[in-house]
N, C-alpha and C positions, 0 to 999 in steps of 0.2 A: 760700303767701305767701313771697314770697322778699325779701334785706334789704331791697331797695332802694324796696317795697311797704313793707314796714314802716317804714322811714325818714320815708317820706312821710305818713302814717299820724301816726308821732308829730310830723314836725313840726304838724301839723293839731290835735295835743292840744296841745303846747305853748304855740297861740294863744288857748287856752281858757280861763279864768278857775279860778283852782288848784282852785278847788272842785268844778267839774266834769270834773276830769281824772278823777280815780279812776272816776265813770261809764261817762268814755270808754274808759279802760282796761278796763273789763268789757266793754263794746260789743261793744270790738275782742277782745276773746279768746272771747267767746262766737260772736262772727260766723264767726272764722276755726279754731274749738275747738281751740282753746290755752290749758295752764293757766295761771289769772289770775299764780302766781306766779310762772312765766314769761316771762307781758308784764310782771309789773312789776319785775323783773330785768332785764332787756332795755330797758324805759323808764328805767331807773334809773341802767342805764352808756349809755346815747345821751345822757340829759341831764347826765350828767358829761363825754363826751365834746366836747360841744355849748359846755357852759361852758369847756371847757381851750381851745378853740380862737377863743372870744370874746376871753381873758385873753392868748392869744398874737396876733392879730392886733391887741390894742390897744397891746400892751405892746413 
């Protein structure tokens, strides 16, 4: 899976209702067998990345 698959991926959890992100986080690492604390290291600085670039194009 390469980022730009991944990207796309989490924007898809994003739209998810918080509660079942973490599901979807297992899904997706089980699907593509990567460790969970991997995707969620990886989900964790995208949705930081995600927020900085909300707060700069408002600001």
């Amino acid at each position: 899976m390469d980022y730009q698959q991944l990207e796309k991926e989490f924007d898809l959890i994003l739209e998810k209702p918080l509660w079942m992100r973490p599901i979807a986080l297992s899904e997706l690492a089980k699907k593509n067998k990567i460790p969970l604390s991997s995707i969620r290291v990886s989900f964790d600085n995208f949705w930081s990345q995600r927020l900085r670039e909300n707060r700069q194009n408002k600001g």
